[in-house]
C-alpha positions in Angstrom: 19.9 -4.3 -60.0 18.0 -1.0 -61.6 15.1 -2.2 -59.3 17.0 -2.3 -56.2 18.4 1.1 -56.8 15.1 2.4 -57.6 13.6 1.3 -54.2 16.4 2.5 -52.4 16.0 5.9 -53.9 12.3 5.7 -52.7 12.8 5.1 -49.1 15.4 8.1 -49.6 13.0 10.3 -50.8 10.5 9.4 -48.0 12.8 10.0 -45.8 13.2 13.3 -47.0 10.1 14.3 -47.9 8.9 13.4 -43.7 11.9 16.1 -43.1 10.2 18.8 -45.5 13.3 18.8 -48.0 10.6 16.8 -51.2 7.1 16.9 -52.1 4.5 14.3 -52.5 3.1 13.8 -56.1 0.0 12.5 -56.1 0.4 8.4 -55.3 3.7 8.1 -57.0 6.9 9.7 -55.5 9.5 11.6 -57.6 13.3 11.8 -56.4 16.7 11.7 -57.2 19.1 9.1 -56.7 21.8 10.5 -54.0 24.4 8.8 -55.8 23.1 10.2 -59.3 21.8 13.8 -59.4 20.9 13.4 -63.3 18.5 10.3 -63.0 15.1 10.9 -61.6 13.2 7.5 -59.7 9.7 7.0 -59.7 8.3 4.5 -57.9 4.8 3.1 -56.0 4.2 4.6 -53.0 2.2 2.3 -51.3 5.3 -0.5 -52.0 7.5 1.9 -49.6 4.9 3.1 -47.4 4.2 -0.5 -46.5 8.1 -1.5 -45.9 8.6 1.7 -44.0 5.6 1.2 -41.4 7.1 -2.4 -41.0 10.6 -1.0 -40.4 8.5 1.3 -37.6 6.3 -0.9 -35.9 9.5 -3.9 -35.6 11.3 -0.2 -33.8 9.1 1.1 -32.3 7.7 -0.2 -28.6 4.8 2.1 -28.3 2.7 -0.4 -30.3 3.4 -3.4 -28.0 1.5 -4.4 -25.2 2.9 -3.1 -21.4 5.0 -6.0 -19.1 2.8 -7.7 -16.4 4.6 -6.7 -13.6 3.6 -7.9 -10.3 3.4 -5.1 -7.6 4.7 -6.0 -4.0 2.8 -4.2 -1.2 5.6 -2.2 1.2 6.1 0.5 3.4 8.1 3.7 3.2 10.5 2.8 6.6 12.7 6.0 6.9 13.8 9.5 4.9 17.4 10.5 5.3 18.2 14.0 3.6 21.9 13.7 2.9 23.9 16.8 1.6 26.6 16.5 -0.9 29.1 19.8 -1.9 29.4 19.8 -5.7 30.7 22.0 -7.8 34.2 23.5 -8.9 34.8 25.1 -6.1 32.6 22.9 -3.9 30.1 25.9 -3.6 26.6 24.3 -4.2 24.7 21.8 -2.4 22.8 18.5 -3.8 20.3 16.9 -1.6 19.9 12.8 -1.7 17.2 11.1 -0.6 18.4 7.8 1.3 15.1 6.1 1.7 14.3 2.6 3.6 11.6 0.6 2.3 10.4 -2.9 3.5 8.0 -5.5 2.3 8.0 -7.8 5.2 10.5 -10.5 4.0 13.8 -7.9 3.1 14.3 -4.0 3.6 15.6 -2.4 0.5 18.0 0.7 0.9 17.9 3.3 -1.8 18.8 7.0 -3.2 16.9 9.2 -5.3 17.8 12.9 -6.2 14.7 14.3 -5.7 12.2 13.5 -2.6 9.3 11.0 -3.0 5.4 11.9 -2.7 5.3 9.5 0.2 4.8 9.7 3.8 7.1 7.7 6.1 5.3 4.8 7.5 3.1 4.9 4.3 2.0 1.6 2.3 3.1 1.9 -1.0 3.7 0.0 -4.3 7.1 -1.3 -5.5 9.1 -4.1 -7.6 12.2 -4.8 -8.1 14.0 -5.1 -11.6 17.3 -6.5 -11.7 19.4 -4.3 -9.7 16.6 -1.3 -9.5 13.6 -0.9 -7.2 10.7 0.8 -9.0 7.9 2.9 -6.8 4.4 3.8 -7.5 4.7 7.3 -6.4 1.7 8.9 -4.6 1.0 10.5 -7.6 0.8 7.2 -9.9 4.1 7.9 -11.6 7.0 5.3 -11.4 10.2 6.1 -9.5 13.1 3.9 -10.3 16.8 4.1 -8.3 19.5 1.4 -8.1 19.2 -0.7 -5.0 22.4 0.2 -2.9 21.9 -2.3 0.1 19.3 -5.9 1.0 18.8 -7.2 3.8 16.7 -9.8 5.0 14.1 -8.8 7.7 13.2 -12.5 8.3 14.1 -15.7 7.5 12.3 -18.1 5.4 9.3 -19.6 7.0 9.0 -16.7 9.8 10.5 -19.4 12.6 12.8 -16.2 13.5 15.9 -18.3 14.4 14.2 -20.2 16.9 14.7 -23.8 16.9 12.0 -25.8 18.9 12.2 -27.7 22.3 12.8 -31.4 22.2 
């Protein structure tokens, strides 16, 4: 039980010590117990500097390698500015971007808040995650906005509703 306290008093006193409130004494770690102010802890600092970068590397994503996402080739189809009064007293103006953009198979209808680096009529880079539709902005940087309408350009197979002559 006593050795259980003492670890939990060490990953306290990291803790605080990474906020500036201890100080680091050579490789062992002095602190008091939050629940005792009388006892002083010491205990091996390599034992809590190993949990702790375990705790952080399990938390933290930057570590772990990027998803393979698979880029569909598109095109920018149409820009509508829309205007929107917002405010208490309806005195300002937000713009929306409603922008149209199609890979061939189904045209994808969404908003952003601020315009996109693109031209209309411009190939571009795009996939679609659940309900969002991430660009690859001229500028390389992702642009993600919930997919407000789909709609198939053409049917499976290309044959366009045409049934052949018998």
């Amino acid at each position: 039980m006593q050795a259980i306290g003492n670890l939990e008093a060490c990953e306290t006193s990291l803790y605080l010590i990474w906020r500036g409130l201890k100080t680091l004494n050579g490789l062992e770690l002095s602190a008091s117990h939050p629940q005792s102010n009388s006892e002083v802890y010491n205990c091996d600092f390599n034992a809590v500097t190993r949990r702790t970068l375990i705790a952080w590397l399990v938390a933290a994503p930057i570590g772990l390698p990027a998803k393979d996402r698979s880029w569909k080739n598109g095109q920018l189809t149409a820009v509508e500015m829309r205007d929107f009064m917002t405010g208490k007293n309806h005195n300002l103006i937000e713009h929306r971007y409603i922008c149209t953009i199609s890979d061939g198979e189904y045209s994808y209808v969404v908003e952003y808040e601020k315009p996109l680096k693109l031209a209309v009529h411009d190939s571009m880079k795009f996939i679609i995650e659940k309900d969002n539709l991430i660009i690859l902005d001229a500028d390389g940087k992702e642009r993600s906005a919930r997919i407000e309408k789909r709609e198939r350009v053409q049917p499976p197979g290309g044959d366009h509703g045409q049934k052949g002559l018998l």
